[in-house]
N, C-alpha and C positions, 0 to 999 in steps of 0.2 A: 282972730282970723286963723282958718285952718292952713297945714301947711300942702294941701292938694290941690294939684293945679287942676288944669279944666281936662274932658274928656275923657279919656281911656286912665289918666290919673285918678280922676272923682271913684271909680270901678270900686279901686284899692283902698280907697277909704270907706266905703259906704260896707256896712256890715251886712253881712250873706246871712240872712233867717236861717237856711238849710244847712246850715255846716253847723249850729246852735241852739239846731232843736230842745234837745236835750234838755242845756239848761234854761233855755229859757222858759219849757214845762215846768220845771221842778222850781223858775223861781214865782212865774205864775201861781203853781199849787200852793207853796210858804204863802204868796200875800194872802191867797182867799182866805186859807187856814186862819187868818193873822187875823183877817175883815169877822169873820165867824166867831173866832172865839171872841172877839168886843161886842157881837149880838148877844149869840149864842149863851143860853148856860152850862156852866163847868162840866157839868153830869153827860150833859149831848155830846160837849167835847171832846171828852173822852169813849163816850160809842163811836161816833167820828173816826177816831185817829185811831179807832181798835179795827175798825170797817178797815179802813182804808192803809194799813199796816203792811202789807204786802203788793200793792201798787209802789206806795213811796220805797221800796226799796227794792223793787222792778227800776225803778226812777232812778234810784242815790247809785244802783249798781250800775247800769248803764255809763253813766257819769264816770264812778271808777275805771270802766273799762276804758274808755275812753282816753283819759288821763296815763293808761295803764301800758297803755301802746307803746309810746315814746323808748317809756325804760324797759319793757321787754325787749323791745329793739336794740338796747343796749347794751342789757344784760347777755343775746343772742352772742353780740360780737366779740362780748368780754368772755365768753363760752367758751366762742372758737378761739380766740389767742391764749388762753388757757391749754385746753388742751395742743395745740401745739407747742407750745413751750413743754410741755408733760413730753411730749412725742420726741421731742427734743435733747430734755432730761434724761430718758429712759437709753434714747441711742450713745449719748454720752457716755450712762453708766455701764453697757454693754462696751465700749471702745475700751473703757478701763479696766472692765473685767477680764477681757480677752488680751491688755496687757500685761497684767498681770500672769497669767497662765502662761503666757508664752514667755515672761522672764520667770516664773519659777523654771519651766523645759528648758532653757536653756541654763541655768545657773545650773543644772544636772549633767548639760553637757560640759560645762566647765571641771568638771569633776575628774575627767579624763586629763590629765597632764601629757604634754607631748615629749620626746624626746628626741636624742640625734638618730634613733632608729625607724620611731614611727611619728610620720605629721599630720593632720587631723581635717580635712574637705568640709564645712559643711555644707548641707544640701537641705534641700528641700520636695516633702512627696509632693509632686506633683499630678499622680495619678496609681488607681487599683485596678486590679483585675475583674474585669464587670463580672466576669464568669462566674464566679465563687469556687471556681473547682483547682483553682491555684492561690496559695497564698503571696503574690507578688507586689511590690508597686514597683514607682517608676522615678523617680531623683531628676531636677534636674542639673545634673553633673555629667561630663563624660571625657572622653579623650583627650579633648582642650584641656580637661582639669586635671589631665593623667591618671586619672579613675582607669583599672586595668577589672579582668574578670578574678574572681576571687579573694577581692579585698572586702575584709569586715564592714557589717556596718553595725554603727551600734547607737543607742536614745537613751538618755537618761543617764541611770547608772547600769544599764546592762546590754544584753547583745540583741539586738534586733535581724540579723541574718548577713548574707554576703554577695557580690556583687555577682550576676550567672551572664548576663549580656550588655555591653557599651555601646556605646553609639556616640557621635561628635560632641553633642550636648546633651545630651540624656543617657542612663544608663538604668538598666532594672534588677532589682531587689530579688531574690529568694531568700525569704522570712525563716525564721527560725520552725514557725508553726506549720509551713507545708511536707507536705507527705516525703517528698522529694529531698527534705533535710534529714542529715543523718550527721553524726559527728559523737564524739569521745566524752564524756561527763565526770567529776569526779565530786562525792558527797563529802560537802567541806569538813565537817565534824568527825566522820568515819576513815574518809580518805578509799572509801569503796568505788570501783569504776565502771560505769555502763553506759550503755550505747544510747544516746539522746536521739528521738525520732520525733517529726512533727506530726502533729494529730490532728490541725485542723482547729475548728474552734473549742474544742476539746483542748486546747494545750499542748502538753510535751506529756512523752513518755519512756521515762529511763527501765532500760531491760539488763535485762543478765546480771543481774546482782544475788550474791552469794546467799542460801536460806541462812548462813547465820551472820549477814551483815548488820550492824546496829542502827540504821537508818531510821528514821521517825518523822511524822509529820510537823513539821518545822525547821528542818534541815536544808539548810541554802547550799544549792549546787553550780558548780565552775566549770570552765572548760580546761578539758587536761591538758591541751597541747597536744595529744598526739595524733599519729599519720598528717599534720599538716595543714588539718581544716582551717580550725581559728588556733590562735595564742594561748597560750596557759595564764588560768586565773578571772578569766573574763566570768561576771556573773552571770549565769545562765535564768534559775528563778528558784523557785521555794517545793519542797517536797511538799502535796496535800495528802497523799495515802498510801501506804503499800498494799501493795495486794499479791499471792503467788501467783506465777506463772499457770498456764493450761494444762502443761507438762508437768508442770510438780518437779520441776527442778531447780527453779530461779524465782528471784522476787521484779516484781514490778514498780517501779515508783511512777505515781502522774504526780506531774509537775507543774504549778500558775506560773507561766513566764515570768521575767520582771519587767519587760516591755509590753504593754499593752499595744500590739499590732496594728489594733482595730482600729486606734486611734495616732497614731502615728502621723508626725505634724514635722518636724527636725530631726535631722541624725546625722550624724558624724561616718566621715569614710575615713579607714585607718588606708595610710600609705606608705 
């Protein structure tokens, strides 16, 4: 005895024709085939099932698709958890990479030892100059943190610029590379001195240097110390060319920062 009760039960056990067309064509088709070929002889047989070769599998395909549903459906969902885990992975290895970079920048700024003379802010850019026509940012540091006008700032292992206005919690950068920078240079190997000026995205550019001083491209240049700017010794960046002067009476040195400005992320305030 079945286990379905009476009425709106019997529904669920009685089998739906239309939801099993399909196969129940294809199992129809197998018996005739099945009745035929115990008639039929072997040779008809086979024009038969030569005829009739692309029906049945019009039929057999049907069927597969059919069947095919289920696990595309679950293949679909195993897709989507897929790639968000990828999505996932990817954010991950970007949080590690961007740790990294910022503990190499700062292991640079460790480099700078402090003493009973000067002690070390650090800050963070917090903003540029939309304009492009100043090379500035903006720290956030300021008079709470006794950050005063004129104290160095510097990234990495070199000088990144000094401090031109404060404010309570903020205070703003003049870069070494704006126009408006000017300050004392000395070519470490030669010991030759000229006047460091900023150029912009162009870099630095050391003037007034003697036609017979022995400067060369690869010659790392410091700050002299003098009239007061910055400190003596501070690295400035790397000789790329000399070139003479317009006049013909001095040599030019451009110079690659050793702070890359552009990207400027941490820097230390000397105090």
């Amino acid at each position: 005895m079945l286990g379905c009760g009476a009425g709106a039960e019997i529904e669920q056990c009685v089998i739906k024709p239309e939801k099993n067309l399909p196969i129940i064509a294809v199992l129809i088709f197998i018996a005739a085939i099945a009745l035929l070929s115990s008639i039929l002889s072997s040779e008809f047989r086979v024009k038969t099932l030569d005829i009739l070769r692309v029906p049945l599998k019009l039929i057999s395909g049907s069927v597969y698709a059919l069947r095919d549903v289920a696990y595309f459906r679950e293949i679909r969902a195993e897709n989507k958890i897929l790639k968000e885990t990828l999505a996932s992975l990817e954010t991950e290895l970007l949080n590690s990479r961007e740790a990294r970079l910022e503990n190499e920048r700062l292991k640079k700024l460790l480099d700078f030892k402090e003493s009973d003379k000067r002690k070390f802010v650090p800050a963070l850019v917090i903003a540029r100059d939309p304009s492009g026509l100043n090379d500035t940012v903006v720290i956030d540091r300021g008079r709470k943190d006794k950050i005063e006008k004129g104290m160095v700032v510097i990234s990495g292992s070199g000088l990144a610029g000094r401090v031109m206005e404060t404010g309570w919690g903020v205070s703003r950068v003049l870069l070494v590379t704006d126009y408006d920078s000017t300050f004392s240079g000395i070519i470490e190997s030669t010991r030759d001195e000229g006047a460091v000026s900023g150029n912009m995205r162009a870099g630095l550019i050391m003037k007034y240097l003697d036609l017979g001083c022995g400067a060369k491209k690869g010659d790392k240049v410091i700050t002299s110390g003098l009239y007061g700017v910055f400190e003596k010794g501070l690295l400035i960046g790397e000789v790329v060319s000399i070139e003479q002067d317009s006049s013909g009476l001095y040599l030019n040195a451009v110079i690659k920062p050793e702070v890359d400005v552009r990207e400027l992320e941490e820097v230390l305030v000397v105090r």
